[in-house]
C-alpha positions as CSV (number, residue, x, y, z in Angstrom):
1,X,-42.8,-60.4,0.4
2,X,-39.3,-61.7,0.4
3,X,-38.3,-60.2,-2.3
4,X,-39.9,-56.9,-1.2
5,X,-37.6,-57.1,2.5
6,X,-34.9,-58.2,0.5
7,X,-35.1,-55.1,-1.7
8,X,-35.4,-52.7,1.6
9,X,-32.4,-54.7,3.2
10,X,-29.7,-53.5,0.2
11,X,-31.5,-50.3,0.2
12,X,-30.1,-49.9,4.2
13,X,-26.9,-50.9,3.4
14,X,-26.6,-48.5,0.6
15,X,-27.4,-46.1,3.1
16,X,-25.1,-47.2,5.6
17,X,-22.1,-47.4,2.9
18,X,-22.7,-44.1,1.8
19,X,-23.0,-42.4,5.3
20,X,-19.5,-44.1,6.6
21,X,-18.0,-43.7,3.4
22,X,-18.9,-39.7,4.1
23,X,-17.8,-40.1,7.4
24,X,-14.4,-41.4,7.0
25,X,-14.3,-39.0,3.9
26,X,-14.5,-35.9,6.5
27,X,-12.6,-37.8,8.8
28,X,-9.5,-38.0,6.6
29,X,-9.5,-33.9,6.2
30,X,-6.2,-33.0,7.2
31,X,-5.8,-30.4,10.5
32,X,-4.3,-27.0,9.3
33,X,-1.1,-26.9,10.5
34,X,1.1,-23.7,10.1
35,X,4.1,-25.1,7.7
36,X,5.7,-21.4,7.2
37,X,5.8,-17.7,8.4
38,X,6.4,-15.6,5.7
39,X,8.9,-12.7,7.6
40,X,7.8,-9.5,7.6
41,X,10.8,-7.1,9.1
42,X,9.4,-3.8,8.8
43,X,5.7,-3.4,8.4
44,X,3.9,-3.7,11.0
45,X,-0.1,-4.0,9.5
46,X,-0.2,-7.3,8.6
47,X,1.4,-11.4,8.8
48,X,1.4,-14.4,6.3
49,X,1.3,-17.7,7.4
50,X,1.3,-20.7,5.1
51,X,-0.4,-23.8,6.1
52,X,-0.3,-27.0,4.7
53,X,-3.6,-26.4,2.5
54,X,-3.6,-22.1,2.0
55,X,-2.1,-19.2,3.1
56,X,-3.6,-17.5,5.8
57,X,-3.0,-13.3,5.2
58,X,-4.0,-10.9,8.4
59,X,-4.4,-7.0,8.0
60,X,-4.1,-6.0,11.9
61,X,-4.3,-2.3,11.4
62,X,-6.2,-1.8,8.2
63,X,-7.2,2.3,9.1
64,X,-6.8,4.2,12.4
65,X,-8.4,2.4,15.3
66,X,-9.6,-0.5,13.4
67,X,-11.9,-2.8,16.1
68,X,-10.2,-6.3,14.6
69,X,-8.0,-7.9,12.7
70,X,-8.9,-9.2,9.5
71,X,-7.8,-12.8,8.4
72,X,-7.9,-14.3,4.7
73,X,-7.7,-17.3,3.3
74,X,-5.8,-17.9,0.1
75,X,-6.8,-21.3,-1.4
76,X,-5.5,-23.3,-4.6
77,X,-8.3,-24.3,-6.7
78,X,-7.5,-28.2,-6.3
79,X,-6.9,-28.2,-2.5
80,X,-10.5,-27.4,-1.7
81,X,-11.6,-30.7,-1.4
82,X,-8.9,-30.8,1.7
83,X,-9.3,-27.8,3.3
84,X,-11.7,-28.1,6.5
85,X,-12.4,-24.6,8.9
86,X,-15.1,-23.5,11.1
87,X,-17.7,-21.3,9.5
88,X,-16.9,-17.9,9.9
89,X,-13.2,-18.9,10.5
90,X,-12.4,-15.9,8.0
91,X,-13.2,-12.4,6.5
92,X,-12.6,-13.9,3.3
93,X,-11.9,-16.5,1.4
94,X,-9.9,-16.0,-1.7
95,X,-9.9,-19.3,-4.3
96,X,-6.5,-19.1,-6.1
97,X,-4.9,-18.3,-8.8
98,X,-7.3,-15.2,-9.2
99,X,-8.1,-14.5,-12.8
100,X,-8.4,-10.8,-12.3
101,X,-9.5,-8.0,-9.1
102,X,-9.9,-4.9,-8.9
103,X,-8.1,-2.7,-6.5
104,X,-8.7,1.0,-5.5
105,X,-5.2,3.1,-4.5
106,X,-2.6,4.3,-7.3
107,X,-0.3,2.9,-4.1
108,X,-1.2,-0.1,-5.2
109,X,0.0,-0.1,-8.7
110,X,3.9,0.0,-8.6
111,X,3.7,-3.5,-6.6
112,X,1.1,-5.2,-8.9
113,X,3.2,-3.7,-11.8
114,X,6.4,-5.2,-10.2
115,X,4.7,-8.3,-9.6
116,X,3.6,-8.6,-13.4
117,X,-0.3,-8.6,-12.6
118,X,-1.0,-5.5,-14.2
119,X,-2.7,-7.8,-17.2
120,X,-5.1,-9.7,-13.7
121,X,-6.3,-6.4,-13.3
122,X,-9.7,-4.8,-14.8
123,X,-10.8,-2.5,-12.8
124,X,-9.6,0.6,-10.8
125,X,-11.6,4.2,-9.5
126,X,-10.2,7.6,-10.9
127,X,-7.8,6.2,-13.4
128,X,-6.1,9.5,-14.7
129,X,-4.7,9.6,-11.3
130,X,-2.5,6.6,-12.7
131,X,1.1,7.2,-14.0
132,X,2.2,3.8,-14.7
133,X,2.9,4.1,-18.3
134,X,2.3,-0.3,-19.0
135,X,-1.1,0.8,-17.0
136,X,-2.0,3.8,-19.1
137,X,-1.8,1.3,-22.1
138,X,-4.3,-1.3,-20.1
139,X,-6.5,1.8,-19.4
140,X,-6.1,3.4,-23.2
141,X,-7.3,-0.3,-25.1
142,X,-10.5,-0.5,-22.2
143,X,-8.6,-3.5,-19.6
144,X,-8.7,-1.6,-17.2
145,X,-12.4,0.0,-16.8
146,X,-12.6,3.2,-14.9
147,X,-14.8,2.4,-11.8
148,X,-15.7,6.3,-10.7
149,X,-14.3,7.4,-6.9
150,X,-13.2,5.2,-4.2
151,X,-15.5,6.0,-2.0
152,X,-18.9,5.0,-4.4
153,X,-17.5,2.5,-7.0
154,X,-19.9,2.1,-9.5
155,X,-21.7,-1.1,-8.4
156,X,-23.3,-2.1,-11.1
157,X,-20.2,-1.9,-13.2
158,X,-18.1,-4.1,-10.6
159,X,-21.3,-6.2,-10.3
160,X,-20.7,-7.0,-14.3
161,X,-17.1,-7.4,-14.2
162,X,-17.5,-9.9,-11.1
163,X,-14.2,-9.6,-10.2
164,X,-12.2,-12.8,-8.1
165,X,-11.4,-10.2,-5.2
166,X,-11.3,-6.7,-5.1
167,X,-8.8,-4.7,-2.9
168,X,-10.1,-2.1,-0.5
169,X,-9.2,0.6,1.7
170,X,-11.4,1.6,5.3
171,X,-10.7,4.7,7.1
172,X,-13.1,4.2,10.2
173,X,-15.2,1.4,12.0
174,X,-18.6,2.8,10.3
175,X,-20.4,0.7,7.4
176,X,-18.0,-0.6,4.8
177,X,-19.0,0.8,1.1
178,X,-17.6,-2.7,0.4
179,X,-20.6,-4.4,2.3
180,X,-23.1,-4.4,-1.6
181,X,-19.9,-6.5,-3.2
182,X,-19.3,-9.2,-0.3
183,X,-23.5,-9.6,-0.4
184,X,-22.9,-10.7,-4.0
185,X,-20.3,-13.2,-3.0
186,X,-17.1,-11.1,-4.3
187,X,-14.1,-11.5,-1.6
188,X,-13.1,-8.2,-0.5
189,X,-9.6,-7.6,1.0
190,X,-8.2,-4.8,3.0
191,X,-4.8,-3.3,2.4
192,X,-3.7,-0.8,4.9
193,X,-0.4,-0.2,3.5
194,X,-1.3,4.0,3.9
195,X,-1.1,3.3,7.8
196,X,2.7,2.1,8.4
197,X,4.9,5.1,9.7
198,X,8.3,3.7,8.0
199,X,9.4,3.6,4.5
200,X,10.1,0.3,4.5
201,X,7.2,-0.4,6.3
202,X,5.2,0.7,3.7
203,X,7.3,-0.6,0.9
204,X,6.9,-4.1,2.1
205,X,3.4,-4.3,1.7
206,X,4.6,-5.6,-2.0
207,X,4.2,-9.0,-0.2
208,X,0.5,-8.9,0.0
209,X,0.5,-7.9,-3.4
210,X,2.7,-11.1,-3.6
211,X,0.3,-13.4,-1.8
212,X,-2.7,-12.5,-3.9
213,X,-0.9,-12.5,-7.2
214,X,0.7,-16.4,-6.8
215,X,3.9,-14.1,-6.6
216,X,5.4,-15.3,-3.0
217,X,9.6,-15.6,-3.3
218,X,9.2,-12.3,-6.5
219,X,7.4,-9.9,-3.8
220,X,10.1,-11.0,-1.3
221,X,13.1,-10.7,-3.3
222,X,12.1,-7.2,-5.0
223,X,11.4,-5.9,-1.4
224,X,14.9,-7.6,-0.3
225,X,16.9,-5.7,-2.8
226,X,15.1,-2.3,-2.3
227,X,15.9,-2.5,1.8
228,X,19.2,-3.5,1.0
229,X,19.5,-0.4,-1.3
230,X,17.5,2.0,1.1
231,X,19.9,0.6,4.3
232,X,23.0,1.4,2.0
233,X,22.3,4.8,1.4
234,X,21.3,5.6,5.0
235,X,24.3,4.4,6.0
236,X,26.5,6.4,3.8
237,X,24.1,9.3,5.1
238,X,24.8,8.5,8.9
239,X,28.7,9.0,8.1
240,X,28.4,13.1,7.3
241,X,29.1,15.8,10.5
242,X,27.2,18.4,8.6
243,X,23.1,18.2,9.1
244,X,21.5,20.9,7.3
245,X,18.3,22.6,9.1
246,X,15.3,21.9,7.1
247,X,11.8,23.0,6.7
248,X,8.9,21.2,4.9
249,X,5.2,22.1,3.9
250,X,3.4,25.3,2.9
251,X,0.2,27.4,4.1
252,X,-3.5,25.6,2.5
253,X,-6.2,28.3,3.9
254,X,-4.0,29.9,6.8
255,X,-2.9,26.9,8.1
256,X,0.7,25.5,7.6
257,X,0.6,21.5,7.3
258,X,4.2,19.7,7.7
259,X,5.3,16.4,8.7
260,X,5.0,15.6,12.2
261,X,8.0,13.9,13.6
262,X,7.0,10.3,13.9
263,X,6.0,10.0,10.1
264,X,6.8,8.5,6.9
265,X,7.7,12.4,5.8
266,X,9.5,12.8,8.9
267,X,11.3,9.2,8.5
268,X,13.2,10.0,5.4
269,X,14.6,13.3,6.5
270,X,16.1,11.1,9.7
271,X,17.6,8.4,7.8
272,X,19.5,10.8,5.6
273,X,20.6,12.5,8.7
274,X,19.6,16.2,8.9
275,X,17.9,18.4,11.3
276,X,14.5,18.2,10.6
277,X,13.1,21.0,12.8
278,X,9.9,19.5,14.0
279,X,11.1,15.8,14.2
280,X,10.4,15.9,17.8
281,X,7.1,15.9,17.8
282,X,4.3,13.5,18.4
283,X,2.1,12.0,15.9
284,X,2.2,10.0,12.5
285,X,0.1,12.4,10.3
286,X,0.4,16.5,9.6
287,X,1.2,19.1,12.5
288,X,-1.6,22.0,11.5
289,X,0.1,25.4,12.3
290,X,0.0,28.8,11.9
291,X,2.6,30.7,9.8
292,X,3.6,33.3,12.8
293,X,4.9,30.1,14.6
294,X,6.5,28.1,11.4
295,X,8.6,31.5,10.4
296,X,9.8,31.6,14.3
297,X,10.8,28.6,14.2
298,X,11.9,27.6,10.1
299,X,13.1,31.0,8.7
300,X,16.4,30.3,8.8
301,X,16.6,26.6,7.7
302,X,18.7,26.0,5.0
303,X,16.2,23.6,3.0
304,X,13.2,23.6,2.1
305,X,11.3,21.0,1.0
306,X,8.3,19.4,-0.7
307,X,6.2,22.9,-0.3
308,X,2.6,21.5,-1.0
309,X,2.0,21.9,-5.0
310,X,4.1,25.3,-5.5
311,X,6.6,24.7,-8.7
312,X,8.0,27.8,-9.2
313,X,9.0,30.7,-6.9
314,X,6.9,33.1,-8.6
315,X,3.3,30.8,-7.8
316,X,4.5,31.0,-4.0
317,X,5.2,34.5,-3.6
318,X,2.0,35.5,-5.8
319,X,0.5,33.1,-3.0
320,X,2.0,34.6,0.1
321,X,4.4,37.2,-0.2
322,X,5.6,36.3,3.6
323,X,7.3,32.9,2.1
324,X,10.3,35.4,0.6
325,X,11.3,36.2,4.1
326,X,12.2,32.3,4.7
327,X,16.5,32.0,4.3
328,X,15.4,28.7,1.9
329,X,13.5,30.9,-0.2
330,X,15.6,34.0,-0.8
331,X,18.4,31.2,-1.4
332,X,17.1,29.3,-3.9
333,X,17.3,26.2,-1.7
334,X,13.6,24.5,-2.2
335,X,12.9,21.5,-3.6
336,X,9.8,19.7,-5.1
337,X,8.3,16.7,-6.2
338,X,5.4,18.4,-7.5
339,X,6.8,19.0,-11.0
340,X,7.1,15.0,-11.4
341,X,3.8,14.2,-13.2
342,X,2.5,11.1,-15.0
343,X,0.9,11.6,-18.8
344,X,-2.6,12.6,-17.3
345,X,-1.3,15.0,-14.7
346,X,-0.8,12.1,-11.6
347,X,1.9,13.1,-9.4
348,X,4.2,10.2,-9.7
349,X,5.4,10.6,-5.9
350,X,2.5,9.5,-4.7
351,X,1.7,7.1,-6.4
352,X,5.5,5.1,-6.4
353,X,7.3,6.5,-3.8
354,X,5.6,4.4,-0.7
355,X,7.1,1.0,-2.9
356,X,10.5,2.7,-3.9
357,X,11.7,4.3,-0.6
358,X,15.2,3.5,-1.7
359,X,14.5,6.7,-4.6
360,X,13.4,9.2,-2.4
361,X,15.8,8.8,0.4
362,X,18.5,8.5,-2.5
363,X,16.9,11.7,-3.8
364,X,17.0,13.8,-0.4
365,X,20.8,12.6,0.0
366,X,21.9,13.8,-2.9
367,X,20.1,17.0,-1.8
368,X,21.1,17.9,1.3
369,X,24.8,15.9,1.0
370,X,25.6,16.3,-2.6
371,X,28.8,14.9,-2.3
372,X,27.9,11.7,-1.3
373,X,25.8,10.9,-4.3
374,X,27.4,13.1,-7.3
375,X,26.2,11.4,-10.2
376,X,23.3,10.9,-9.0
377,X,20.3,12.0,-11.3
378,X,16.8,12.5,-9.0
379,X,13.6,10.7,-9.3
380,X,11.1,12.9,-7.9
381,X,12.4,15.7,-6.4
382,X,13.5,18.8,-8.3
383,X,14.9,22.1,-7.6
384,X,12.3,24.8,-7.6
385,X,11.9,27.2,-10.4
């Protein structure tokens, strides 16, 4: 009987040893405090904090009239023993580095490119849309799997790749397509780099990219140099007395879609200084009008730009024969960036342009100021034929 109570006595204080030692185990988890604030000077859709344990990214406007913000937590691999949070604290939880993700916008590529994670990533929808040559190669020798359309990725592909985090896009509040993939315990992230209004805005998303890749001080310096690049040539621009008029868009289906004044479109021809005929109206998106108004109003501007997917004069008249009464048209004086394709027919503005804002402004300046950039040789924008 002795031998029996003894027995149960040790057992208890087993018990007791291992519950305080759990105890003062939990205890000693540090509290997150914020040790940096990455600076973000331009964009306005998102914040990085690093704490002592993770970085902490936020997506506050992630598509038009998003509900909440969305907060993720970026944690090394070895600090997860340390890291302490209530349940729920976050929308995701990322464990770092991330071997490979897949992401879902040819936006997305320049920065990742830029970043050297092109090699992290195996899995994107609607590849030919890519231009990125180092990409093409990834896609050509099967790295890069095509995952069908963004808007029904094949799940049981991205199921089978299991991915570390795959990089979305929302453009409402209803059900996420997103919702099979964080079920099967696959982080997904937001990037609403599509919503910011300025060039730079846009361009410095690269520092999300920079966050997820391991890639903090790169991201930051590459978006550093392009500002200072994009300021420099603004400010040459804001030095010229002459502001050309200038017209933008074309007709789709009897309706004329142009920049409105308070977007990305509409930033660029401000910060090369002309007189971009609708810059003072409202919105961030397209103006929808008619061609009656457009021709009242444009037909005497002296350039003409980005005119939908028209190339040549020819494919617009043969279009519209009411474009040849436009002063910009009968003057040879519209310019495209429709003829600048990728190897599989991508047009590379939209897929590089949002992250090298520095190019197009540089390319509109040497347009509509040629003497302030002479020996300049465009990027994306070429003269109609």
């Amino acid at each position: 009987m002795k031998l029996k109570h003894t027995n149960n006595f040790y057992l208890y204080l087993l018990l007791v040893i291992i519950l305080v030692s759990c105890t003062e185990k939990k205890k000693e988890l540090p509290a997150q405090k914020t040790v940096a604030k990455t600076k973000v000077n331009y964009a306005t859709g998102f914040t990085i904090e690093a704490n002592e344990n993770y970085t902490v990214l936020t997506v506050s406007k992630p598509w038009p009239g998003a509900n909440k913000a969305f907060s993720y937590a970026f944690i090394p691999q070895e600090k997860l023993p340390l890291v302490s949070y209530p349940k729920n604290t976050y929308d995701a939880v990322v464990v770092t580095p991330i071997k490979n993700f897949i992401t879902t916008s040819t936006t997305h590529i320049p920065a990742i490119e830029a970043l050297n994670g092109l090699d992290r990533l195996i899995g994107f929808p609607n590849t030919k849309y890519i231009s990125s040559m180092p990409a093409r190669a990834l896609i050509a020798d099967k790295k890069i799997k095509e995952l069908g359309a963004n808007e029904s990725l094949n799940t049981e592909m991205v199921l089978e790749l299991a991915p570390d985090v795959i990089v979305g896009f929302g453009i409402n509040n209803e059900k996420s397509p997103y919702e099979v993939f964080e079920k099967a315990n696959i982080p997904v992230i937001f990037n609403g780099d599509w919503m910011e209004k300025t060039p730079l805005g846009k361009a410095e998303w690269i520092k999300f990219f920079g966050v997820l890749l391991g890639q903090e001080k790169k991201a930051d310096s590459i978006f550093n140099a392009i500002a200072v690049e994009y300021e420099k040539v603004k400010n040459i621009a804001e030095k010229v007395k002459n502001r050309p008029t200038v017209l933008s868009g074309a007709l789709f289906k009897d309706v004329w879609y142009l920049p409105a004044g308070e977007s990305w479109a509409s930033k660029f021809l401000e910060d090369c200084n002309v007189n971009y005929l609708w810059k003072e109206t409202t919105g961030s998106g397209s103006l929808s009008l008619s061609l009656e108004s457009v021709l009242e109003k444009g037909s005497n501007a002296e350039f003409w730009i980005s005119p939908s997917q028209f190339t040549t004069y020819e494919e617009m008249n043969n279009a519209n024969s009411h474009y040849g009464q436009f002063s910009a048209f009968k003057n040879k004086q519209i310019y495209t960036f429709a003829a600048t394709k990728g190897i599989t027919g991508g047009l590379l503005y939209y897929e590089l342009a949002p992250q090298r804002p520095d190019l197009v402004l540089k390319d509109l300046v040497h347009i509509f100021h040629p003497d302030l950039l002479p020996d300049y040789n465009p990027y994306f924008f070429t003269p109609l034929q």
